[in-house]
Backbone as XML, in Angstrom:
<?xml version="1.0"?>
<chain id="A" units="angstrom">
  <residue number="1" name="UNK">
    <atom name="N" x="0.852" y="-1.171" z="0.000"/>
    <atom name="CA" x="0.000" y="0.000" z="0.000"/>
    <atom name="C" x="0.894" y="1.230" z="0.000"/>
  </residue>
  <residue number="2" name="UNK">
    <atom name="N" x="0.730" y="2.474" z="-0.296"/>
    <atom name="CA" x="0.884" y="3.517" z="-1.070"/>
    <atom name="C" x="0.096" y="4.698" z="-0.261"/>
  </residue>
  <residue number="3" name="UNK">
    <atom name="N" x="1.033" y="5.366" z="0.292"/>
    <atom name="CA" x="0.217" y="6.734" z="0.922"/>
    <atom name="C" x="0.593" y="7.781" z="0.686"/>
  </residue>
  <residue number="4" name="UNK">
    <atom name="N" x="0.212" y="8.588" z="0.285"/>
    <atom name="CA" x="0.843" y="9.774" z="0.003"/>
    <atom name="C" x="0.150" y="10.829" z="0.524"/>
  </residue>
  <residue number="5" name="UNK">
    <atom name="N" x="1.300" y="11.618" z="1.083"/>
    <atom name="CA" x="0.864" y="12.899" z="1.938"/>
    <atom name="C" x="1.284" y="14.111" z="1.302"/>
  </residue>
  <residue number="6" name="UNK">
    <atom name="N" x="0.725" y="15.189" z="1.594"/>
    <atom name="CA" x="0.778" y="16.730" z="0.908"/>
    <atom name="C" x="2.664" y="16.639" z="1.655"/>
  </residue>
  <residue number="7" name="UNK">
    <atom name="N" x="3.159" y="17.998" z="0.830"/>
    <atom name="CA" x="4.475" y="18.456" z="0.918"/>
    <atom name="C" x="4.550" y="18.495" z="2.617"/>
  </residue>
  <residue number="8" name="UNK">
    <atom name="N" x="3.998" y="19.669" z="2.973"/>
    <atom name="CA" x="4.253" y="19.988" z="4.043"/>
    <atom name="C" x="4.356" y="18.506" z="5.467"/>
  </residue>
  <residue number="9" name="UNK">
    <atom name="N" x="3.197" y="17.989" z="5.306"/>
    <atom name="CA" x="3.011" y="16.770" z="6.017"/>
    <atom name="C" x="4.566" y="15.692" z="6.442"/>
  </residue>
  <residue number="10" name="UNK">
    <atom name="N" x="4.554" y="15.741" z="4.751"/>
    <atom name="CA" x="5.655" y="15.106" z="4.687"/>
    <atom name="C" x="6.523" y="15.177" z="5.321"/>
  </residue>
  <residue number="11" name="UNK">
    <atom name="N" x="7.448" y="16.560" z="5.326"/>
    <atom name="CA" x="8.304" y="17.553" z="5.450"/>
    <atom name="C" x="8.337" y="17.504" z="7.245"/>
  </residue>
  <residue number="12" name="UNK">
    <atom name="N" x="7.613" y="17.792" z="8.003"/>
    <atom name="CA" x="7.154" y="17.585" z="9.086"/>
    <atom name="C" x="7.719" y="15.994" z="9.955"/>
  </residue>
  <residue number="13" name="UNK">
    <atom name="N" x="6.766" y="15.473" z="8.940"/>
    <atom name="CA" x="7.245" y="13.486" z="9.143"/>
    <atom name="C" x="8.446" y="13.046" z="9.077"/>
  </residue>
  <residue number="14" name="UNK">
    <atom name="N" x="9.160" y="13.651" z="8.144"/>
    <atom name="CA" x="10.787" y="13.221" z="7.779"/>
    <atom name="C" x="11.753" y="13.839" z="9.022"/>
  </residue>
  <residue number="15" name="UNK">
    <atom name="N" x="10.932" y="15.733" z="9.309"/>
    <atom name="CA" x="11.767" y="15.595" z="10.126"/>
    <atom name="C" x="11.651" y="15.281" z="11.689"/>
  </residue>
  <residue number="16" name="UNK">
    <atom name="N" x="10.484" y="14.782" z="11.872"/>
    <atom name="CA" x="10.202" y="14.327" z="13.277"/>
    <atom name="C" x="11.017" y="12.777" z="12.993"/>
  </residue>
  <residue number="17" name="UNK">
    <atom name="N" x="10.783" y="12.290" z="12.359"/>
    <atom name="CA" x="11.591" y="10.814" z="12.405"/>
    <atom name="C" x="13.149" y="11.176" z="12.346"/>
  </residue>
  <residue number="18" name="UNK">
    <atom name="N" x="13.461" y="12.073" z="11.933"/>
    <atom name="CA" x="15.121" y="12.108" z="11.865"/>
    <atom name="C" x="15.715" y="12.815" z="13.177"/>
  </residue>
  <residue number="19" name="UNK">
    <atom name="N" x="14.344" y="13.559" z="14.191"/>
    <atom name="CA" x="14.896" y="13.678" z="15.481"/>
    <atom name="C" x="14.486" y="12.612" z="16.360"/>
  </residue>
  <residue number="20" name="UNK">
    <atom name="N" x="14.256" y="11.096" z="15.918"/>
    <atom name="CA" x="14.316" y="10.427" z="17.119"/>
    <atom name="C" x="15.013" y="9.506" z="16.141"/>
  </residue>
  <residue number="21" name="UNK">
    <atom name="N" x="16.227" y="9.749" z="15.428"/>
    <atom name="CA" x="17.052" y="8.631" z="14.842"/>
    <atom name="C" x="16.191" y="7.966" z="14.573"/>
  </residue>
  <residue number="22" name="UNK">
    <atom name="N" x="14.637" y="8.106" z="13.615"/>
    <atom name="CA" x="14.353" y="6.601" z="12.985"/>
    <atom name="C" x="14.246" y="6.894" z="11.352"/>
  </residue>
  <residue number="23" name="UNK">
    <atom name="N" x="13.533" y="5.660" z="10.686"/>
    <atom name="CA" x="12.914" y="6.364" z="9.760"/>
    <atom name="C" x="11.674" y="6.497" z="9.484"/>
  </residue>
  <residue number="24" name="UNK">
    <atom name="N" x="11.258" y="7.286" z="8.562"/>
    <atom name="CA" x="10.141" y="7.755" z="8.434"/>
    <atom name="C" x="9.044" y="6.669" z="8.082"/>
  </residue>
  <residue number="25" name="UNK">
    <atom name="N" x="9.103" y="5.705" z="7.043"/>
    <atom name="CA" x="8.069" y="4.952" z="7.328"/>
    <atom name="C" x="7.719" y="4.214" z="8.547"/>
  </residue>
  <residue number="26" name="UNK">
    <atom name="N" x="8.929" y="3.658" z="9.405"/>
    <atom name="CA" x="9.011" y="2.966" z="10.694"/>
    <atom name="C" x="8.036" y="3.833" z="11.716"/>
  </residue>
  <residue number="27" name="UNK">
    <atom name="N" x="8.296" y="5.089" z="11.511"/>
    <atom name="CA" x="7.563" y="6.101" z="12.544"/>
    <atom name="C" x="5.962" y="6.351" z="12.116"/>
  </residue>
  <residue number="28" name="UNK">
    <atom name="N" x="5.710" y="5.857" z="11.059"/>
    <atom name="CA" x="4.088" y="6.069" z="10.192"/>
    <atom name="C" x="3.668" y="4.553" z="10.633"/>
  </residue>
  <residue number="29" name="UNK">
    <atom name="N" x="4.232" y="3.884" z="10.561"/>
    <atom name="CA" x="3.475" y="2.408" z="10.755"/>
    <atom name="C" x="3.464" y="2.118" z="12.258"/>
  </residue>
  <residue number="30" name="UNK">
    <atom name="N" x="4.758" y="3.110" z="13.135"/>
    <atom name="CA" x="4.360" y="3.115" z="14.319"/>
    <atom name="C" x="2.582" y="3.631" z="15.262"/>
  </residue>
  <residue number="31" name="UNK">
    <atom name="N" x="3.185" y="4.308" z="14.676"/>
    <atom name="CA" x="1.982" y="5.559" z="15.125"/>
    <atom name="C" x="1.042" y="5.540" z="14.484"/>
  </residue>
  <residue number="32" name="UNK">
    <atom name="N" x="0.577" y="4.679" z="13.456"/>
    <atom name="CA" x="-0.461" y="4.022" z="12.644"/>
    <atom name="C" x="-0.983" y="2.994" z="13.604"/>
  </residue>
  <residue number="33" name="UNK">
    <atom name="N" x="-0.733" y="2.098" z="14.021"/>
    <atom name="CA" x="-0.651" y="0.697" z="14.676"/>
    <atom name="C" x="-0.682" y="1.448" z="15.984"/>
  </residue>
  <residue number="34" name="UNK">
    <atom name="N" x="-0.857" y="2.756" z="16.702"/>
    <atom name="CA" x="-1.390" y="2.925" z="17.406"/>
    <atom name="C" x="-2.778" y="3.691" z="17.374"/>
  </residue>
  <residue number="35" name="UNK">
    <atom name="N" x="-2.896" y="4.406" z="16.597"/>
    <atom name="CA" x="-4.126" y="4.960" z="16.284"/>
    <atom name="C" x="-5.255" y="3.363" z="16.280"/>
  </residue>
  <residue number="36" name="UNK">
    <atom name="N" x="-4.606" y="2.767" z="15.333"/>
    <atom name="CA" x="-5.479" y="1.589" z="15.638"/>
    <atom name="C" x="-5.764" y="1.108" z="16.608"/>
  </residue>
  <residue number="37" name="UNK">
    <atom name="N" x="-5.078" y="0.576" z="17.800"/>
    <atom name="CA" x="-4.934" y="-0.105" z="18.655"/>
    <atom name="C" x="-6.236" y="1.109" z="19.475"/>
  </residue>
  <residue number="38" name="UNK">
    <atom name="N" x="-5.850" y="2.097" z="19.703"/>
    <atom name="CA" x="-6.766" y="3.115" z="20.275"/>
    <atom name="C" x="-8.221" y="2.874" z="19.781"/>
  </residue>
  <residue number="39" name="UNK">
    <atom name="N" x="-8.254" y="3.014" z="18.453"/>
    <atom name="CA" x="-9.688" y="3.233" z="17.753"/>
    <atom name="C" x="-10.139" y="1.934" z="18.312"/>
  </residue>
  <residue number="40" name="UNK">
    <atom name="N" x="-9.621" y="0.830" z="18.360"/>
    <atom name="CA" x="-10.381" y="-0.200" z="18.478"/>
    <atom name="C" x="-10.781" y="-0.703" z="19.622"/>
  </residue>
  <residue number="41" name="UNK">
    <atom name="N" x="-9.857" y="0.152" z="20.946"/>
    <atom name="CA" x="-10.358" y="-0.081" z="22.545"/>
    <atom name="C" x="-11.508" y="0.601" z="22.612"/>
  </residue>
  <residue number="42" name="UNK">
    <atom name="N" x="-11.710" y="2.099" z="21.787"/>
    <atom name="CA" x="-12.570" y="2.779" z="22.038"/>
    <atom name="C" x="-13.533" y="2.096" z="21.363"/>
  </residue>
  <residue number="43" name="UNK">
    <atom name="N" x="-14.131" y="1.534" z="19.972"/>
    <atom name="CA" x="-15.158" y="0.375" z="19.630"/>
    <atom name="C" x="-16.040" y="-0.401" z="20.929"/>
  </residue>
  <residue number="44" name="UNK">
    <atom name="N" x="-14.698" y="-1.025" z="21.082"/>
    <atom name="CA" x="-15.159" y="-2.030" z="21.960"/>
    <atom name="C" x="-15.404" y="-1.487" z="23.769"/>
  </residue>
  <residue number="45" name="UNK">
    <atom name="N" x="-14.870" y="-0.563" z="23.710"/>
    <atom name="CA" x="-16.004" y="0.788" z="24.977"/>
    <atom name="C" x="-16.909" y="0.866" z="24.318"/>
  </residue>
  <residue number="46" name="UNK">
    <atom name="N" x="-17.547" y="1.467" z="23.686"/>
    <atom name="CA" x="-18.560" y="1.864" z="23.166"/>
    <atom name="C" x="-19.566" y="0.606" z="22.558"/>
  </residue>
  <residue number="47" name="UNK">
    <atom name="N" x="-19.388" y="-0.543" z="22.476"/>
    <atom name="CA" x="-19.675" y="-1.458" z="22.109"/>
    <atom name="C" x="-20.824" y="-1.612" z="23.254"/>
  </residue>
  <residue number="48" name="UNK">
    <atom name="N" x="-19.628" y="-2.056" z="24.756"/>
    <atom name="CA" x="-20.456" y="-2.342" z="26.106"/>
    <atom name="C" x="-21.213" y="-1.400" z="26.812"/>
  </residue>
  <residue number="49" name="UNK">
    <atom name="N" x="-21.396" y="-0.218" z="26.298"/>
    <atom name="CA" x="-22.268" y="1.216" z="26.581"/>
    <atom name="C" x="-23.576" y="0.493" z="26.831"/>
  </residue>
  <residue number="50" name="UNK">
    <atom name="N" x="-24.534" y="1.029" z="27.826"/>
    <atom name="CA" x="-26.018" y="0.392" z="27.497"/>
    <atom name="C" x="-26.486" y="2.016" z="26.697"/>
  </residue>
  <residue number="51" name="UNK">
    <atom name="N" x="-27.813" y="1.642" z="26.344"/>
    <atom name="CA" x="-28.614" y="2.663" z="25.693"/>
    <atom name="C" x="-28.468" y="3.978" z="26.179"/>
  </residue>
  <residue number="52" name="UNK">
    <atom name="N" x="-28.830" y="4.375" z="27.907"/>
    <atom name="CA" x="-28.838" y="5.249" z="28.686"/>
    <atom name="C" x="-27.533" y="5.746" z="28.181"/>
  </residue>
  <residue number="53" name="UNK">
    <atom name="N" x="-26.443" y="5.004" z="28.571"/>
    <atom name="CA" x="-24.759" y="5.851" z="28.459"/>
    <atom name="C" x="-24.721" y="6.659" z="27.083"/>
  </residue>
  <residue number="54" name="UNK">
    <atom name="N" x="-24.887" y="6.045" z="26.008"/>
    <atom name="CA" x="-24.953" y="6.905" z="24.319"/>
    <atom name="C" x="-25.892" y="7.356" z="24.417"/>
  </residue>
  <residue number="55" name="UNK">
    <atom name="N" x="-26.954" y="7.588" z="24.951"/>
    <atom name="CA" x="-27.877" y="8.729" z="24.888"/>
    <atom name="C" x="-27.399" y="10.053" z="25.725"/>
  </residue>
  <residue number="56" name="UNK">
    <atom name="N" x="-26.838" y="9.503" z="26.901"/>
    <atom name="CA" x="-26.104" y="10.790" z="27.971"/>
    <atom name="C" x="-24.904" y="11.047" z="27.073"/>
  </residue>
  <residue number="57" name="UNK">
    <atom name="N" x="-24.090" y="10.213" z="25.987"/>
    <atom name="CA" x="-22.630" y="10.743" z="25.143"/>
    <atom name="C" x="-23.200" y="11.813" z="24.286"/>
  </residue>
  <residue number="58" name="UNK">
    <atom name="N" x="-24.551" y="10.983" z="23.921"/>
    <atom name="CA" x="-24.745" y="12.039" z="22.601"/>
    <atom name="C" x="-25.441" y="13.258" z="22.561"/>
  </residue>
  <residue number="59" name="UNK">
    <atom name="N" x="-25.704" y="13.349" z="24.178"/>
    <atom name="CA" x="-26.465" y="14.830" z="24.839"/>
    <atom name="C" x="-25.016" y="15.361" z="24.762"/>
  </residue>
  <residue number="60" name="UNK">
    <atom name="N" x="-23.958" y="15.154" z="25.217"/>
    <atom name="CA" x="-22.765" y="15.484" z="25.767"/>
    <atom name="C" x="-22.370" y="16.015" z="24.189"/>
  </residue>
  <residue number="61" name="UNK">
    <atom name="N" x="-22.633" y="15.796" z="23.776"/>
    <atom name="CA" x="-21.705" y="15.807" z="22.067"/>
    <atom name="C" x="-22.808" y="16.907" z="21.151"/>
  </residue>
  <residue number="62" name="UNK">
    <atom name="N" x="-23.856" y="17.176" z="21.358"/>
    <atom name="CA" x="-24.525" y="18.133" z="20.695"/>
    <atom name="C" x="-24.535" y="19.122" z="21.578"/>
  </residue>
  <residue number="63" name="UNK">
    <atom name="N" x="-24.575" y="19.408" z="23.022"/>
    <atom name="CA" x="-24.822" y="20.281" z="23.592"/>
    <atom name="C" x="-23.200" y="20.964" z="23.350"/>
  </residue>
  <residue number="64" name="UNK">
    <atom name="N" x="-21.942" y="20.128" z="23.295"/>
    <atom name="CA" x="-20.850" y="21.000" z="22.665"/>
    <atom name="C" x="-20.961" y="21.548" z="21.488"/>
  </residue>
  <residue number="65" name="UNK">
    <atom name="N" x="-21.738" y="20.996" z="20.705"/>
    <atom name="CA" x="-21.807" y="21.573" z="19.169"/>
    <atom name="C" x="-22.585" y="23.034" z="19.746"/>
  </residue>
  <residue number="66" name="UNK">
    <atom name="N" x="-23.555" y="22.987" z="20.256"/>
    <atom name="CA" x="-24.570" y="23.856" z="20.130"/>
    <atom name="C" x="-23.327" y="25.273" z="21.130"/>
  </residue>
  <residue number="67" name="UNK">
    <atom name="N" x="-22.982" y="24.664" z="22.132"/>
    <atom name="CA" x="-21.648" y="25.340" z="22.475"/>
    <atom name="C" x="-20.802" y="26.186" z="21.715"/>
  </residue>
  <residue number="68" name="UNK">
    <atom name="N" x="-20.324" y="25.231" z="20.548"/>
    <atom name="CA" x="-19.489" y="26.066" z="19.819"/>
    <atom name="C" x="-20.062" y="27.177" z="18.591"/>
  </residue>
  <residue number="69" name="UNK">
    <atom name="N" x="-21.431" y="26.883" z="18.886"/>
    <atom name="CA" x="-22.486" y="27.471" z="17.284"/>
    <atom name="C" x="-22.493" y="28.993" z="18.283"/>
  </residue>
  <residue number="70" name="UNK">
    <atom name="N" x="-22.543" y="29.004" z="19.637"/>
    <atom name="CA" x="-22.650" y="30.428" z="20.759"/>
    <atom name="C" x="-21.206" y="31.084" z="21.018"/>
  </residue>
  <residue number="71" name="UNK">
    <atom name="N" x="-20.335" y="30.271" z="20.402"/>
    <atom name="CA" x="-18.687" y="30.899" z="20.562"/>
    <atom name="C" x="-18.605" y="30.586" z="22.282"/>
  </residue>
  <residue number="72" name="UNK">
    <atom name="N" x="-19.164" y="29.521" z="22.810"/>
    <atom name="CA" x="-18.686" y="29.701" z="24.013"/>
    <atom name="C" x="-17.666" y="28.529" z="24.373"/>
  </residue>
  <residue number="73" name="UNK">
    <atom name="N" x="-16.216" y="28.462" z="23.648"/>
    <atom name="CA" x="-15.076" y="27.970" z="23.787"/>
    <atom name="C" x="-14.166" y="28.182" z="24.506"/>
  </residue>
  <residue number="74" name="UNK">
    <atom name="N" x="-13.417" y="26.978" z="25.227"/>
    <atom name="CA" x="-12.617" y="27.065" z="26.094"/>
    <atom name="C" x="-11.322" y="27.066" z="25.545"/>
  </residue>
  <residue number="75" name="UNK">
    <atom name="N" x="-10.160" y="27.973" z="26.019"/>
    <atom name="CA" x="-9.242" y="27.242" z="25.983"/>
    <atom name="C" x="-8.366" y="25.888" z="25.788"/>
  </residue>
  <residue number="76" name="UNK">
    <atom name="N" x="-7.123" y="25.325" z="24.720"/>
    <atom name="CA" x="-7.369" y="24.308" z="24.451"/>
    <atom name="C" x="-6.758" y="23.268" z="25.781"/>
  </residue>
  <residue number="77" name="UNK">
    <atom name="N" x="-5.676" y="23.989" z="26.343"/>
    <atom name="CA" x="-4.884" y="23.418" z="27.632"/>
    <atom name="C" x="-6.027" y="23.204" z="28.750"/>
  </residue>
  <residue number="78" name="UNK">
    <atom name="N" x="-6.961" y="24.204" z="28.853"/>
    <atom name="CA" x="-7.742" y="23.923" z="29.757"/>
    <atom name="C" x="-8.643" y="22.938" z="29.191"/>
  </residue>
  <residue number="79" name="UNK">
    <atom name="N" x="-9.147" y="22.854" z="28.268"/>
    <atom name="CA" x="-10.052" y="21.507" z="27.396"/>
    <atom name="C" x="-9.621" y="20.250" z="27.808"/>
  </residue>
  <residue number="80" name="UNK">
    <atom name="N" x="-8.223" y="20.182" z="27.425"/>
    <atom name="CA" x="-7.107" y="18.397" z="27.901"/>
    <atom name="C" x="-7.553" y="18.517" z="29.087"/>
  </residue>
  <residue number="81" name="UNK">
    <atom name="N" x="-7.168" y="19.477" z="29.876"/>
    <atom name="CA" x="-6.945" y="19.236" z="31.208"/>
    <atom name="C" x="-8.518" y="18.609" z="31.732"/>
  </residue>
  <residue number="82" name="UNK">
    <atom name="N" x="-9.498" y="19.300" z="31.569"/>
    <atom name="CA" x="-10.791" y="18.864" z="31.925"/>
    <atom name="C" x="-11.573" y="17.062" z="30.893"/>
  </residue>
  <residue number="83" name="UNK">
    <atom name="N" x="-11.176" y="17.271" z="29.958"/>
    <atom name="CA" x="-11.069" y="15.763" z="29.101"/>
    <atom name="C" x="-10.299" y="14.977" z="30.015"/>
  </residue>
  <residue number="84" name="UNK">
    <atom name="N" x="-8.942" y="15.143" z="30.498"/>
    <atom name="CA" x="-8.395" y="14.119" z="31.109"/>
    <atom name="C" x="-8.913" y="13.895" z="32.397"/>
  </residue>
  <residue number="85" name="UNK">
    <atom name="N" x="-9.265" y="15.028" z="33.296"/>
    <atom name="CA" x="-10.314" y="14.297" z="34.367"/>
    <atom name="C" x="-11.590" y="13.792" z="33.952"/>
  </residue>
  <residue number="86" name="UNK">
    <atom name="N" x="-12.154" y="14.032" z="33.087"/>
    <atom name="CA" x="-13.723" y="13.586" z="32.890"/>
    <atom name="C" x="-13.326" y="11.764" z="32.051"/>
  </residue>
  <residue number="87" name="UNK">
    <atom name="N" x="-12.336" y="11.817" z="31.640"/>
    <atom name="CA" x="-11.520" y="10.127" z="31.395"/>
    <atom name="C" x="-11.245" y="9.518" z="32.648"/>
  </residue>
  <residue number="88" name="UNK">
    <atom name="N" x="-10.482" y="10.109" z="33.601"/>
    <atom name="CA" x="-10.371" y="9.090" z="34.944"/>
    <atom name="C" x="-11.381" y="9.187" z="35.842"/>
  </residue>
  <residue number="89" name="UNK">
    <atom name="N" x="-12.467" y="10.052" z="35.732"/>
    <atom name="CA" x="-13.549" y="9.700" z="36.172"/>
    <atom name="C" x="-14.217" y="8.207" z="35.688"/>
  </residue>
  <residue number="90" name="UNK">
    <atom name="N" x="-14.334" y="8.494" z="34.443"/>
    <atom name="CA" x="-15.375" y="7.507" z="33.740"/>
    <atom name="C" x="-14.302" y="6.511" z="34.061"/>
  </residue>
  <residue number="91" name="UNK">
    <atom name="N" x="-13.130" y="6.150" z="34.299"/>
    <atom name="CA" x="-12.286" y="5.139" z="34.397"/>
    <atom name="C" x="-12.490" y="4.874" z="35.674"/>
  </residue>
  <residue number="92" name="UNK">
    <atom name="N" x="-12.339" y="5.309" z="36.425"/>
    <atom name="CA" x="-12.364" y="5.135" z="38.098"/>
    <atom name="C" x="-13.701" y="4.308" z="38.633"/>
  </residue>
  <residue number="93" name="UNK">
    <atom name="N" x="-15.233" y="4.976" z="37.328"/>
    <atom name="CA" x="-16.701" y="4.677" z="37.684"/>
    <atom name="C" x="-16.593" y="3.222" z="36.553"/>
  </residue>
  <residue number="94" name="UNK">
    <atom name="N" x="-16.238" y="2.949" z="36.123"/>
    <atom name="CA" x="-16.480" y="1.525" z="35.205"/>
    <atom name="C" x="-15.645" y="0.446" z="35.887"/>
  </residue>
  <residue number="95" name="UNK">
    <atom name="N" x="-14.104" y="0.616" z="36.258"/>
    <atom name="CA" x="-13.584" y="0.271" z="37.386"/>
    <atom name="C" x="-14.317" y="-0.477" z="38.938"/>
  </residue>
  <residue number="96" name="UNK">
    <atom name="N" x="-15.108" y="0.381" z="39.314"/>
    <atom name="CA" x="-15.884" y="0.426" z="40.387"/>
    <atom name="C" x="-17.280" y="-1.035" z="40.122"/>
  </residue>
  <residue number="97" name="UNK">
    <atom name="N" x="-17.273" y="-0.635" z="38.881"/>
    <atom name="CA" x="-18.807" y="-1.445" z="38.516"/>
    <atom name="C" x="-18.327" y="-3.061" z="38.258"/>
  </residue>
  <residue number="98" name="UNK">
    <atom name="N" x="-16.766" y="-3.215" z="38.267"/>
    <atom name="CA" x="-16.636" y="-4.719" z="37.719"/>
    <atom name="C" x="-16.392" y="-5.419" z="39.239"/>
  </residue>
</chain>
């Protein structure tokens, strides 16, 4: 398979792989093969969701849209920071339930 990325992308890729001594495809199939690995824990979260939980995600997920349609945006450091507690919450509460 065959991927091809715009100049800049590229340019970027070559030289992030040449500051951790690798090479560049090694570092795309790395970090490929994790995106995957991710996408597919999150599937299979979302898999074991009951009805109630994706109905409370998908309140959670339009009421940000409708959020961002009012310009009422946060900061992005403060965003992680509050994403990463609202993750070890939900980690701590699913945790709890097994």
């Amino acid at each position: 398979m065959e991927v091809h990325f715009p100049r800049d992308v590229q340019d970027k890729l070559v030289h992030s792989a040449a500051q951790q001594g690798r090479d560049a495809d090694e570092l795309v199939q790395e970090v490929l093969a994790r995106y995957l690995a991710d996408e597919a824990r999150f599937f299979e979260a979302v898999d074991s969701w009951t009805d109630e939980e994706r109905q409370f995600a998908m309140a959670h997920i339009e009421e940000g849209f409708l959020q961002a349609e009012r310009g009422e945006l946060i900061p992005g450091v403060r965003g992680r920071v509050e994403i990463e507690g609202m993750k070890a919450d939900w980690r701590q509460a699913r945790c709890q339930e097994r």
